[in-house]
C-alpha positions as CSV (number, residue, x, y, z in Angstrom):
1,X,2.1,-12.0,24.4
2,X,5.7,-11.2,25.8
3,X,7.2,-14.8,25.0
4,X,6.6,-14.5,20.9
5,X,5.3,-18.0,20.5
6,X,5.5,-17.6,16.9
7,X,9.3,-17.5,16.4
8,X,8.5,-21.7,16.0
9,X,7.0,-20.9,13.1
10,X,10.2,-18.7,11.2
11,X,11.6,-20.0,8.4
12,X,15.2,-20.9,9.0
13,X,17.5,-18.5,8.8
14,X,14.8,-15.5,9.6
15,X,16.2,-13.9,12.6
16,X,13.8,-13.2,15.8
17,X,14.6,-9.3,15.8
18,X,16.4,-6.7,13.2
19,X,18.6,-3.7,13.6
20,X,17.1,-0.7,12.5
21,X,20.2,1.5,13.9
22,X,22.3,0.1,11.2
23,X,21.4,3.2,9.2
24,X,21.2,6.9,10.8
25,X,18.4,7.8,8.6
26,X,16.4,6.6,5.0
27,X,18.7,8.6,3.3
28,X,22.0,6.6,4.5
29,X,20.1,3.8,3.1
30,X,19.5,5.1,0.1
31,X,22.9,6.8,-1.0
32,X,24.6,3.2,0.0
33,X,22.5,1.8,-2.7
34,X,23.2,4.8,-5.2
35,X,27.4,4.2,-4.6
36,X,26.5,0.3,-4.8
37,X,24.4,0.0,-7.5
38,X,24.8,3.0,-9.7
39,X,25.3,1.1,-12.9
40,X,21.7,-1.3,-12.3
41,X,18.4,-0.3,-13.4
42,X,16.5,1.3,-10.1
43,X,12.9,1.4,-12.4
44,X,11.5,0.3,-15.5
45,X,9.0,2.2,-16.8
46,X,7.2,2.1,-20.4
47,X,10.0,0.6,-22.1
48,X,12.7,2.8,-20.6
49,X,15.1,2.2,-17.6
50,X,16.5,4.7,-15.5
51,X,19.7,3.5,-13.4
52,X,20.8,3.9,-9.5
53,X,23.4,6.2,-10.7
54,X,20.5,8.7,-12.6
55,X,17.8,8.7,-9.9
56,X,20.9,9.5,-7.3
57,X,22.1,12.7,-9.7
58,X,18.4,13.5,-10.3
59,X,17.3,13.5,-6.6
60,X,20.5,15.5,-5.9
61,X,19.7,18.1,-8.5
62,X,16.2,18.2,-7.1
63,X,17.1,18.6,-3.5
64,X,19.1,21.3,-4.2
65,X,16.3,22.9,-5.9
66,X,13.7,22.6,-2.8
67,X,16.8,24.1,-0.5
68,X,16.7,26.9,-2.9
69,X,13.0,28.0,-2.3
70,X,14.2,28.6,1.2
71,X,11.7,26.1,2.9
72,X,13.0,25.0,6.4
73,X,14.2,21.9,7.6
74,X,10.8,19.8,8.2
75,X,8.7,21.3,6.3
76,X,7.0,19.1,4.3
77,X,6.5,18.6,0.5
78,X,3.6,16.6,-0.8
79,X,3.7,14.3,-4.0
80,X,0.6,13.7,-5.8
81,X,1.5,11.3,-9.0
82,X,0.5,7.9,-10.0
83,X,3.6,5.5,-10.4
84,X,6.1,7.4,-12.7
85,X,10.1,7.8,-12.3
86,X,9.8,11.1,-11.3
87,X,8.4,9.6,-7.8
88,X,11.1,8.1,-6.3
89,X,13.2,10.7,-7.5
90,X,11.1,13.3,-5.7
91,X,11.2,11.2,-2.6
92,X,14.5,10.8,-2.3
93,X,15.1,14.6,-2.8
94,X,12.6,15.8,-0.4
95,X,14.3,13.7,2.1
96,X,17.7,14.4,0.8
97,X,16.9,18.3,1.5
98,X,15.9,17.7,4.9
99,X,12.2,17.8,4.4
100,X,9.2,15.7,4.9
101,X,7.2,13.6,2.6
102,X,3.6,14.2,2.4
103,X,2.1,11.4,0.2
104,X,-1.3,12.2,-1.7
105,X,-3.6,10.1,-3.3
106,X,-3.8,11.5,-6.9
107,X,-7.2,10.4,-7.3
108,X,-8.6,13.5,-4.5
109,X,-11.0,15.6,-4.9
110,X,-10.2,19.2,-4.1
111,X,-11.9,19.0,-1.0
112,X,-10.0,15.8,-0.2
113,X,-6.7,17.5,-1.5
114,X,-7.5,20.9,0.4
115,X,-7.7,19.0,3.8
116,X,-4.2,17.5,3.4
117,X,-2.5,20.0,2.3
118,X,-3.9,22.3,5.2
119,X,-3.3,19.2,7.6
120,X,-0.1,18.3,6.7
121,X,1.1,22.3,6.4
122,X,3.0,21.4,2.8
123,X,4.8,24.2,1.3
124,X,5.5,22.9,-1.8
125,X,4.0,19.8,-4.3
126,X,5.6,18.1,-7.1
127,X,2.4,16.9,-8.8
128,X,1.5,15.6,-12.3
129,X,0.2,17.8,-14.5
130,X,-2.7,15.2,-14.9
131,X,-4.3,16.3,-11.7
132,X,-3.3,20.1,-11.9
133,X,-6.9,21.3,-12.5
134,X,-7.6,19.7,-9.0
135,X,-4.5,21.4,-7.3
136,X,-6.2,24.5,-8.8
137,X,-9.0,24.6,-7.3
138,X,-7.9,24.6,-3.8
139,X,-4.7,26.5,-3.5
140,X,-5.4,29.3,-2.9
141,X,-6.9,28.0,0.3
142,X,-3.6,26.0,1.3
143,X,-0.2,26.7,2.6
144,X,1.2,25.4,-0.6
145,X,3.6,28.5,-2.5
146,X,5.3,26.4,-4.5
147,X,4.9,23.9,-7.1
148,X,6.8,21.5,-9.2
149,X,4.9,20.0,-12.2
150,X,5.7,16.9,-13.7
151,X,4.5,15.2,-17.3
152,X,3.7,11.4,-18.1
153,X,6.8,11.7,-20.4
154,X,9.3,13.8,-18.7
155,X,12.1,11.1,-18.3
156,X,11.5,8.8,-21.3
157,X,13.5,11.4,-23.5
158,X,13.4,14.0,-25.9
159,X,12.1,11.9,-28.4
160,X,9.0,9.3,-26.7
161,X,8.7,12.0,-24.5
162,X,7.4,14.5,-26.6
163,X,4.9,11.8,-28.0
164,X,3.8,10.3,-24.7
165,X,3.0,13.6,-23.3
166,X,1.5,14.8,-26.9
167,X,-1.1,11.3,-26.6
168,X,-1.7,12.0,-22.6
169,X,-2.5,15.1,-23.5
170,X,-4.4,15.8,-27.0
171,X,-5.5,12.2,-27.5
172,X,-6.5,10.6,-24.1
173,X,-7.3,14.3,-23.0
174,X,-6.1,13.2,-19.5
175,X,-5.1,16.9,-18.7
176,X,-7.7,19.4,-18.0
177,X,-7.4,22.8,-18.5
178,X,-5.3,24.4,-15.6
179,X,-3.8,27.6,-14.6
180,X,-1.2,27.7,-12.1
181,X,0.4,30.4,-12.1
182,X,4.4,30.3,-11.3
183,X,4.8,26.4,-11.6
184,X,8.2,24.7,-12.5
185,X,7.8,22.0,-15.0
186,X,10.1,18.8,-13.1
187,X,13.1,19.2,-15.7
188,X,13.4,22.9,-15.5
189,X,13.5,22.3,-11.7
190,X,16.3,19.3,-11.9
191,X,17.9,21.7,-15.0
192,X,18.2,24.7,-11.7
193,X,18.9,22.4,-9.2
194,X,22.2,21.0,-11.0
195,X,23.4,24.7,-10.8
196,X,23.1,24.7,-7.2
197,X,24.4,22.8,-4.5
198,X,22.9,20.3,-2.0
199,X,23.8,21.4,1.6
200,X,23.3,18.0,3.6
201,X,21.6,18.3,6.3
202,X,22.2,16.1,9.2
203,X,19.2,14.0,9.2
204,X,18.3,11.6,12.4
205,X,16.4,8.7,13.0
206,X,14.2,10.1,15.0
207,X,13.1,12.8,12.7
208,X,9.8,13.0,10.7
209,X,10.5,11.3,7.3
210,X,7.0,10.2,6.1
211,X,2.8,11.7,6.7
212,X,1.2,8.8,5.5
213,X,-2.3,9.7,5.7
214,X,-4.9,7.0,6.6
215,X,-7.9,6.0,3.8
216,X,-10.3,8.1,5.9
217,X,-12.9,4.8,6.0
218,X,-13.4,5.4,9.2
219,X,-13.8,9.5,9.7
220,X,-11.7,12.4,8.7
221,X,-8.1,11.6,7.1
222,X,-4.9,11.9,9.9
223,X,-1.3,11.5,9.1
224,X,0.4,9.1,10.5
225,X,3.9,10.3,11.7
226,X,6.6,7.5,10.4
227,X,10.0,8.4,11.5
228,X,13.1,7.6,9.8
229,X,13.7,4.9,12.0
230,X,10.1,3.1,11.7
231,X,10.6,2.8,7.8
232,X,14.4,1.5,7.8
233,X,12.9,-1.1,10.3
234,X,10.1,-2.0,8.1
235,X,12.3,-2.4,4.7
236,X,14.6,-4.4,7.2
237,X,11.9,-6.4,8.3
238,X,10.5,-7.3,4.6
239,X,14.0,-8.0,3.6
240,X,14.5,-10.7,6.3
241,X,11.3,-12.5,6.1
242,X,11.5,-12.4,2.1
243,X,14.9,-13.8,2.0
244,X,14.6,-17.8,2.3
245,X,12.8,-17.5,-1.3
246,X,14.8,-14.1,-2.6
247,X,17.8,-16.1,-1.8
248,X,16.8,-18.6,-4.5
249,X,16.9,-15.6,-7.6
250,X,20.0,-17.2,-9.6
251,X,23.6,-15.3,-9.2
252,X,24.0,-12.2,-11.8
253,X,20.0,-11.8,-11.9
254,X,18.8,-8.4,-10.6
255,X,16.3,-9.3,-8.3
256,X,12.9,-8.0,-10.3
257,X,9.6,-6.7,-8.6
258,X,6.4,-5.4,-9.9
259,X,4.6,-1.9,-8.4
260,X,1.4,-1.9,-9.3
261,X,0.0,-0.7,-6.4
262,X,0.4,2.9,-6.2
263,X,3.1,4.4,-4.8
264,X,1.7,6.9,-2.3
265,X,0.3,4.0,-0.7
266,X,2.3,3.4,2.4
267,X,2.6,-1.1,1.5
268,X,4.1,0.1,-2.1
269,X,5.9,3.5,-0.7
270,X,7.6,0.7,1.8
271,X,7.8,-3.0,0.4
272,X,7.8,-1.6,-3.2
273,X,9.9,1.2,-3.7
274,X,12.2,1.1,-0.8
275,X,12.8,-2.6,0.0
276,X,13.8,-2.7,-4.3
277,X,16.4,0.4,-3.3
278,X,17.6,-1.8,-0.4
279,X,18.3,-5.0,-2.1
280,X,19.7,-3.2,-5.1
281,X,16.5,-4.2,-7.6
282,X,15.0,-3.2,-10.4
283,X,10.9,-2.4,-10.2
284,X,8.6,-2.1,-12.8
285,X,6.4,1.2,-12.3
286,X,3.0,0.3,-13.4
287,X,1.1,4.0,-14.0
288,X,-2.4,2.2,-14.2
289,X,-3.2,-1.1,-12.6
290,X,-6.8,-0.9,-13.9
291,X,-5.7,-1.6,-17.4
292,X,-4.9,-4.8,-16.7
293,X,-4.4,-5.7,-20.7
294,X,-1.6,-2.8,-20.3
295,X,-0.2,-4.7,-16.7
296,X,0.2,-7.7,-18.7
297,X,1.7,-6.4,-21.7
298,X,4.2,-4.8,-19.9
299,X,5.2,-8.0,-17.5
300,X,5.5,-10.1,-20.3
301,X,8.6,-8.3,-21.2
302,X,10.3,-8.9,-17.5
303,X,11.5,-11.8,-15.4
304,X,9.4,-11.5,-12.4
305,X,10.3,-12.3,-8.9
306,X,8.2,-10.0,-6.3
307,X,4.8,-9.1,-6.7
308,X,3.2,-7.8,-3.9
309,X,-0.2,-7.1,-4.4
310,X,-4.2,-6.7,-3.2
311,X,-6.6,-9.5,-3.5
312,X,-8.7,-7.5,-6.2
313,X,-5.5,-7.0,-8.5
314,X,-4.7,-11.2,-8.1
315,X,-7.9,-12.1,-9.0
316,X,-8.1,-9.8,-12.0
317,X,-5.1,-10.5,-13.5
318,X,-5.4,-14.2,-13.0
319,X,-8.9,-14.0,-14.5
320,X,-7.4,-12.2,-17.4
321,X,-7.4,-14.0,-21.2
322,X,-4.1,-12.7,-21.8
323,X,-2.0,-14.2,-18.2
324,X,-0.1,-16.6,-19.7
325,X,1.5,-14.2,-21.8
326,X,3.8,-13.5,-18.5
327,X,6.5,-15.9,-17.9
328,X,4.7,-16.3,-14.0
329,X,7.9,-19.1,-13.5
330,X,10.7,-17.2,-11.8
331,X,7.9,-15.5,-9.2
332,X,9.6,-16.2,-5.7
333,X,6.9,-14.4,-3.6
334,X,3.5,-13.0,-4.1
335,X,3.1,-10.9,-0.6
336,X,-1.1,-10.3,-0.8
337,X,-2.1,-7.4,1.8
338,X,-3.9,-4.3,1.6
339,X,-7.0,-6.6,2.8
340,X,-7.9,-9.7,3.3
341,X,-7.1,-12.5,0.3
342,X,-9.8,-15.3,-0.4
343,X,-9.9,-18.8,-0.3
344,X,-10.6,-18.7,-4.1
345,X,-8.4,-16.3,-5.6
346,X,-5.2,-18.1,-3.5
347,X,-6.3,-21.3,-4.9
348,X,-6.7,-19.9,-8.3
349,X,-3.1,-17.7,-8.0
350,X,-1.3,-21.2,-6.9
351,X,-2.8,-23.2,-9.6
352,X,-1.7,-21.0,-12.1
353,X,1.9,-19.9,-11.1
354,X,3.1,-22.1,-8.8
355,X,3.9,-19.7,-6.3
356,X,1.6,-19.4,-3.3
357,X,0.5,-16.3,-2.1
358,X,1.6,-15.4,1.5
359,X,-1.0,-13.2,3.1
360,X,0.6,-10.0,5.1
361,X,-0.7,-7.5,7.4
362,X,-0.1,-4.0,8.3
363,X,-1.5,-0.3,8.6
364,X,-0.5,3.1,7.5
365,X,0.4,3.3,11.0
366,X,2.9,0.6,11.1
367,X,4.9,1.2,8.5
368,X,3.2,-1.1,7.1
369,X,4.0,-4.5,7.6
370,X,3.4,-6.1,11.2
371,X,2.8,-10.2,9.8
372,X,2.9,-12.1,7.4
373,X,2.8,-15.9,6.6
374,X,6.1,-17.6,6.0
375,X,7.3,-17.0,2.2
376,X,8.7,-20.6,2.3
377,X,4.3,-21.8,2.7
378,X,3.0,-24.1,0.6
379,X,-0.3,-23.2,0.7
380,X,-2.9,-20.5,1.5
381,X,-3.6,-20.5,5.5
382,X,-6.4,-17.9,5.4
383,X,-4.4,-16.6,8.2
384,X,-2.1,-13.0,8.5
385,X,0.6,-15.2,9.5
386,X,2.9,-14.5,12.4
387,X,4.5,-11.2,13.5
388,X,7.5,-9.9,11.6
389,X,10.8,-9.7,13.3
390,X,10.9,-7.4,16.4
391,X,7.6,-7.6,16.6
392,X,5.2,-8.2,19.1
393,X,1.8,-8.8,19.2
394,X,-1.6,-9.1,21.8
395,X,-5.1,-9.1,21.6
396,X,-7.3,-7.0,23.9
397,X,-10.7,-6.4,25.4
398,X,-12.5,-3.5,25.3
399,X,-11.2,-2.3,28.9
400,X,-7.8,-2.3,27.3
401,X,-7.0,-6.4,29.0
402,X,-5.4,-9.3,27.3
403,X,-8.4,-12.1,26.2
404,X,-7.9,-15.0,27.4
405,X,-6.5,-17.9,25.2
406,X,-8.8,-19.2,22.1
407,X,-10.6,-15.9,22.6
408,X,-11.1,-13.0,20.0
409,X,-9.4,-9.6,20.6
410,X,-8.6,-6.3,19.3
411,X,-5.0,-6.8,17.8
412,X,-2.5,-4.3,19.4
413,X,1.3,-3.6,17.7
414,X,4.1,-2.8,19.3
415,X,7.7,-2.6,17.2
416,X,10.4,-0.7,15.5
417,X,8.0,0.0,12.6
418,X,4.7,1.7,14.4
419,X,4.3,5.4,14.3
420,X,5.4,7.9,16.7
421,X,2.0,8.8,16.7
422,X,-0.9,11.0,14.8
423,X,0.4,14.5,13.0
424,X,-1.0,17.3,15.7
425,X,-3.2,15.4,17.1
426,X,-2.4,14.2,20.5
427,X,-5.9,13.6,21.2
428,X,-6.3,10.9,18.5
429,X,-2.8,9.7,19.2
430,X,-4.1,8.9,23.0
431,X,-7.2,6.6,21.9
432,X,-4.7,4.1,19.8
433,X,-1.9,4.1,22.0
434,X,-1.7,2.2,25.0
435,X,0.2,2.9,27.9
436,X,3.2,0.5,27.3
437,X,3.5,1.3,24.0
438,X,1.2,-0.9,22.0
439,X,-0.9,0.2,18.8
440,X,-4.9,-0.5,18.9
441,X,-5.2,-1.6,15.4
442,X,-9.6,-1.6,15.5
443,X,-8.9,-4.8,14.4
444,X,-10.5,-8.2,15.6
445,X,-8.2,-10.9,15.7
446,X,-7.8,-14.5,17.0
447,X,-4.2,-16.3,17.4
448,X,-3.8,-20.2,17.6
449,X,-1.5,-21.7,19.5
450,X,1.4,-21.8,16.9
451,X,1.5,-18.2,17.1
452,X,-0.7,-17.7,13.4
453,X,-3.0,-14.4,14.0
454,X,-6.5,-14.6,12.3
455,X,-8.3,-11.2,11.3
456,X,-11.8,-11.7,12.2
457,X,-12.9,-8.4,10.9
458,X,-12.8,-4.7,11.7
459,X,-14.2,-3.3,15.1
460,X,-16.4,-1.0,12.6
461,X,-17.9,-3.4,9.8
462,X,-18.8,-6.0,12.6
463,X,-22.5,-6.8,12.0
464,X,-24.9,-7.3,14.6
465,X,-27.4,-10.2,14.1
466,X,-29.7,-10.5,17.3
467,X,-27.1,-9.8,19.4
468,X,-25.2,-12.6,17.3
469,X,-22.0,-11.0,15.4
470,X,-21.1,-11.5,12.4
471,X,-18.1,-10.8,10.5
472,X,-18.3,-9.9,7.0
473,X,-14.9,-11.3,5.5
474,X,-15.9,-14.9,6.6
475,X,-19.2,-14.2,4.5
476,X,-17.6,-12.9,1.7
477,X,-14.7,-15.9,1.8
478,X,-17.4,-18.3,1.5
479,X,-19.4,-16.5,-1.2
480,X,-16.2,-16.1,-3.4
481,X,-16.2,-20.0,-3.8
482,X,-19.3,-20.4,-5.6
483,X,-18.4,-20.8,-9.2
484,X,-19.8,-17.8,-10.8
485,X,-18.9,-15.0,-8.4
486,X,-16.5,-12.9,-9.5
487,X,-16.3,-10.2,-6.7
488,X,-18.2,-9.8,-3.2
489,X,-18.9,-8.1,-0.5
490,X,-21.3,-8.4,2.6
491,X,-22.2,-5.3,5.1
492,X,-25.3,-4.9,7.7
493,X,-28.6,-3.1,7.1
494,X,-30.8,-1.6,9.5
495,X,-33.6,-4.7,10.0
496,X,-37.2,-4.0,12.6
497,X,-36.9,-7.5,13.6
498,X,-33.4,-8.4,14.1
499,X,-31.6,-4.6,14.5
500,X,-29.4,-5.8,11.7
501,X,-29.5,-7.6,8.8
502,X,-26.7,-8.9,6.3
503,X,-26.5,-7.7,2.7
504,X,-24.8,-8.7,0.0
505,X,-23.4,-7.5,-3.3
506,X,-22.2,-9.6,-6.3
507,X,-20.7,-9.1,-8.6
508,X,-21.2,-11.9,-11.5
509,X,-18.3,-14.0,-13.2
510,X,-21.0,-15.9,-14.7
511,X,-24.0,-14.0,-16.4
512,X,-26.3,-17.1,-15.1
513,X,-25.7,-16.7,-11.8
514,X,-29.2,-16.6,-9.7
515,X,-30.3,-15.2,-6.3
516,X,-31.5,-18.6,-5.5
517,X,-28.4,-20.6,-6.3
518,X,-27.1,-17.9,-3.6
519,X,-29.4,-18.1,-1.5
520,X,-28.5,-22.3,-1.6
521,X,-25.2,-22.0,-1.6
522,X,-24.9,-19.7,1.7
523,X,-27.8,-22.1,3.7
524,X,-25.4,-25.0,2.5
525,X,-22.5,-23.2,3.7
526,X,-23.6,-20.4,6.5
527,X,-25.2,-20.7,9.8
528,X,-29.3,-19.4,9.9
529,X,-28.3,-15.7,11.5
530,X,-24.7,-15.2,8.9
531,X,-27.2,-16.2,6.0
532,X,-27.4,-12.4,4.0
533,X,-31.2,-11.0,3.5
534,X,-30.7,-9.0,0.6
535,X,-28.8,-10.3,-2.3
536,X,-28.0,-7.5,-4.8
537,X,-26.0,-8.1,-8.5
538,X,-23.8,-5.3,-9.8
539,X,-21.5,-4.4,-12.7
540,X,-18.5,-3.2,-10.2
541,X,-17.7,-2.8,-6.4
542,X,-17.0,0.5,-5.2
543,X,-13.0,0.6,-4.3
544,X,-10.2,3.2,-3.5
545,X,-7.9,3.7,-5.5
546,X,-5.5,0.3,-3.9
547,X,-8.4,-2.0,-5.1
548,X,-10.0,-1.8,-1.5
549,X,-13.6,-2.5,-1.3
550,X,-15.2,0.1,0.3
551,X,-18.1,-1.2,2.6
552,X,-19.1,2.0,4.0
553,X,-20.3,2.5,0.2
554,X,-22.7,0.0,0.1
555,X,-24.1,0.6,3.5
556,X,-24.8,4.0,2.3
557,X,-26.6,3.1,-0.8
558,X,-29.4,0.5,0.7
């Protein structure tokens, strides 16, 4: 689709491509924003802000502490926290020093950990002392010599530091036992760094910046290689398409955005953390978006513009007793990606704020963001949107060939923000790139004919009904409207008579909810063959860590 049909659909004002050369490399970006903003709050986090001006003098310090271990230009450095201060700060030292940023779900096991850190070749980890036990047991067996450990409360001050760290650790007992054996607790490292000097490396666009690693759904874990250049494009990307509602925050007010979604997820590392350091904002770190009581407490205290966010954490909060305790009334844009938002929860989101929310779309591989819907919509389209600025999008067959119009496809990627390719792994890197330069996302898409891409599912969870497919997020957008369903999700099971069957798992808003008022609503709603076989009720979906549902899960466990 060389003629972008979609640029009809911009807002005005969004332009039809970016330039991502206005910056050399993510650090340029960031030290503009340390000089221009050195005297705003950079991050917010329980109850204490730390400016521009501090995370610029505290990434500096620890830069020149990483140089000092005498690791070489490229080598990378892993992080493994949950949304603390000292994770920005770490990112913008390891890429300050000239190295690579390797980001790790904290939540591994040390199996999981032991393949990324192998993968990946880190040398060092800055890592919360939280998960140290887990780092523990797989060191040995990594390249990893040298590690930087970091506490709950290491930048809230002498004072709430000493009793945040005391609770996380002797009455939450969040820290098991560890022993590693020549770690450097965070401050002692920035307290060594400050002594030494940073020796700034020329850094290019083309070099390595990020190894995002992909969820592993689909097979072993590969890092995706995001250059300098394909994450300056992204942030420049988000910034464009959010600015016809961003440009509505009132003069003097420091635009505000929420990061509950973890950080070493690629859609927070990139629309979170680094599109707030672009635009000169302030974001609220949220350590634990599973408490929600704790996500509200601490929002109630902020004026909110930004929340980007997964369908699971939209429909918990707005399900939650205590939401109106947050002033939802300055919220500009509510980005929803990560997976697919429901008919429901949008409904329910726009009822109660006011402020729609505009489904996006992206991969580890991209950067993240490819589409999204128009921040200036009214209304939920159960659509990705259109493809962000600079980029272009088509669907294929399985022979690699454009469908024709009104057909579905596999949706391929090509722009400034997709990967330069998988991390040592040429072979992988050959199945999902095609010859001119597109990325083959394994995802099923459809595009009408303003230009609006629709994900039909993934490749992989496709379900086979006698020889009929069908595609489980239709199911489970259906299901998610009957009153009483709180969370769903449908996958095949092996069936004699029709070689797959549908299943699906609920779990119950409403304790009265019955198999039979199911079983009603999907043969009022749902052709014969898309009707599910099994129904099943549970307490909880299986999820990752981001609030994804994890299908494969429930296949597993007929």
């Amino acid at each position: 689709m060389t003629d972008r049909i979609w640029l009809a659909s911009y807002p005005q004002g969004v332009p039809a491509d970016i330039d991502p050369s206005q910056y050399p490399s993510l650090v340029a970006l960031m030290e503009e924003s340390f000089r221009k903003y050195a005297a705003r709050t950079a991050y917010s986090f329980m109850g204490k802000d730390v400016t521009y001006g501090q995370t610029d003098s505290l990434s500096r310090a620890l830069a020149a502490y990483l140089q000092g271990l005498g690791l070489a230009r490229g080598d990378r450095v892993a992080i493994m926290m949950p949304n603390v201060p000292q994770y920005p700060v770490a990112v913008a030292a390891i890429l300050r020093a000239g190295f690579v940023v390797v980001n790790v779900n904290p939540l591994y096991t040390p199996r999981e950990l032991e393949h990324q850190l192998k993968d990946s070749g880190a040398k060092a980890i800055v890592i919360i002392e939280n998960f140290a036990n887990t780092l523990q047991q797989c060191i040995a067996a990594t390249p990893v010599k040298h590690v930087v450990l970091c506490a709950m409360g290491d930048q809230l001050g002498m004072l709430k530091g000493a009793l945040v760290n005391y609770v996380v650790r002797n009455v939450k007992k969040m820290v098991p036992a560890y022993n590693l054996p020549g770690a450097v607790r965070f401050n002692d490292a920035v307290a060594q760094g400050t002594r030494g000097t940073l020796k700034a490396p020329a850094i290019a666009a083309d070099d390595v910046a990020v190894l995002q690693y992909t969820g592993g759904t689909t097979g072993v874990s590969k890092g995706a290689v995001l250059l300098h250049r394909n994450v300056i494009a992204n942030v420049l990307q988000s910034e464009v398409w959010n600015q016809p509602v961003m440009d509505k925050v009132p003069a003097g007010e420091q635009p505000t955005s929420v990061c509950a979604l973890p950080l070493y997820h690629i859609f927070a590392f990139t629309v979170g953390m680094m599109l707030s350091m672009r635009t000169g904002g302030k974001l609220i770190l949220i350590p634990n978006p599973r408490d929600l009581p704790a996500v509200l407490k601490e929002l109630s205290k902020h004026t909110i513009h930004s929340l980007p966010a997964v369908n699971t954490l939209f429909n918990g909060l707005a399900n939650h007793p205590d939401f109106n305790t947050v002033d939802w009334s300055h919220l500009k844009v509510s980005v929803g990606g990560g997976m697919a938002v429901q008919g429901a929860v949008a409904k329910l989101w726009l009822d109660k704020t006011g402020c729609p929310i505009c489904e996006g779309y992206g991969l580890s591989e991209t950067s993240p963001s490819a589409s999204c819907n128009p921040t200036t919509s009214t209304e939920y389209t159960g659509t990705i949107g259109v493809p962000l600025p600079g980029t272009y999008f088509k669907l294929l067959d399985d022979d690699g060939n454009e469908v024709p119009a009104g057909q579905p496809g596999e949706i391929a990627i090509k722009g400034p923000q997709v990967m330069a390719g998988y991390w040592q792994r040429p072979d992988e890197t050959a199945k999902v790139m095609t010859a001119d330069g597109f990325f083959k996302t394994g995802d099923i898409g459809t595009v009408d004919e303003r230009g609006y891409f629709k994900i039909v599912d993934r490749k992989k969870d496709m379900i086979l009904v006698s020889g009929f497919n069908v595609y489980p997020n239709e199911i489970e957008d259906v299901v998610a409207g009957l009153e009483g369903v709180l969370e769903c999700a449908a996958v095949g099971v092996a069936d004699d008579k029709s070689g797959e069957a549908v299943k699906l798992v609920i779990v119950k808003k409403n304790p009265a909810l019955t198999e039979a008022q199911v079983r009603d609503y999907c043969k009022a709603n749902l052709t014969g063959y898309k009707q599910p076989r099994i129904i099943e009720f549970r307490t909880e979906l299986p999820k990752t860590p981001v609030g994804k549902i994890l299908r494969r899960e429930l296949r597993d466990k007929k």
